[in-house]
N, C-alpha and C positions, 0 to 999 in steps of 0.2 A: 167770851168764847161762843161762837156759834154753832148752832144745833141743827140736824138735821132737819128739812124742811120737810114737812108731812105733804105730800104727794099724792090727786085723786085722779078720778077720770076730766074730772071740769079741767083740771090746771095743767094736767101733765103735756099737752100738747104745744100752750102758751111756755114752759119752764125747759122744753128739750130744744127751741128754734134760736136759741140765741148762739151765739159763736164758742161762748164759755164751756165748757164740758160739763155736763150734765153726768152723774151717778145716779143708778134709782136700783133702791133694791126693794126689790119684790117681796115679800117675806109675811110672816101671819104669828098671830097670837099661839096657835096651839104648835108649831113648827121649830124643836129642838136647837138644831143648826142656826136656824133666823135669830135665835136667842143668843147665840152663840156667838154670831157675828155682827150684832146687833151694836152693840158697845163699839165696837171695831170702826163702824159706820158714821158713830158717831163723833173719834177723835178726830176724823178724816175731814168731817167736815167744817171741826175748831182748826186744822193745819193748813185746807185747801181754802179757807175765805176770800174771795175776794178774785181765786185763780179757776175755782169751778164750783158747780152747785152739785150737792149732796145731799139727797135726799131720800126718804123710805115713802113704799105705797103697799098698803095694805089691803093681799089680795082679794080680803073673802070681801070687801068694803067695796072696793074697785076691779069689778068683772070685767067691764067692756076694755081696759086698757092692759090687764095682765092676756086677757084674749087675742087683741090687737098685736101686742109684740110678738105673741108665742110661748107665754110663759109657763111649761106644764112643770115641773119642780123648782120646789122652794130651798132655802132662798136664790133668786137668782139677782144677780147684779148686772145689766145694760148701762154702759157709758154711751151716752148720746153727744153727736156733735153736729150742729148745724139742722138738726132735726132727724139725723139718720143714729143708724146705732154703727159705732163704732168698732166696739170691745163690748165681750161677755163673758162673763164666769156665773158655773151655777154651781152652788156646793159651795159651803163654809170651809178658808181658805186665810191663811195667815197674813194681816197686813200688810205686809211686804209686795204680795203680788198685786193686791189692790191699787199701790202705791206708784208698783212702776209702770199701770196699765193709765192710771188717772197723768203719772207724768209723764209719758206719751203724747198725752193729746193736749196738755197744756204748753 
């Protein structure tokens, strides 16, 4: 089963450029909702293996890239494709919409 990829500022730019659909949720240790949808993120990424990469970047750790996108409230979730952002939801949000926004872009 595979697990969300832990996502920084070094890697996030090499992990968004590829064709595959990139997830990245935004999220932080002290942040309710990111806990919330946390688990969520992670079944996504045991069902999506192989069709897109899913992973979390943790904002207090990763300034310059939660800056770069735009990201002022948590959790925010950016699906990237080809290096641009595609699709975003910000606010904890029941699988389902994550689901049919990731299959969208695959």
């Amino acid at each position: 089963m595979s697990k969300a990829i832990e996502i920084t500022d070094q890697n996030i730019d090499e992990l968004i450029s590829g064709d595959k659909p990139v997830l990245v949720d935004f999220w932080a240790e002290w942040c309710g909702p990111c806990r919330m949808i946390g688990p969520v993120v992670e079944e996504l990424a045991g069902e999506y293996d192989g069709k897109a990469v899913i992973g979390k970047l943790n904002v207090d750790e990763n300034q310059e890239a939660s800056a770069k996108y735009g990201v002022r409230s948590i959790p925010t979730l950016l699906i990237f494709k080809n290096g641009e952002i595609v699709d975003k939801q910000v606010g904890a949000v029941p699988k389902n919409v994550l689901e049919e926004k990731l299959n969208a872009q695959c």
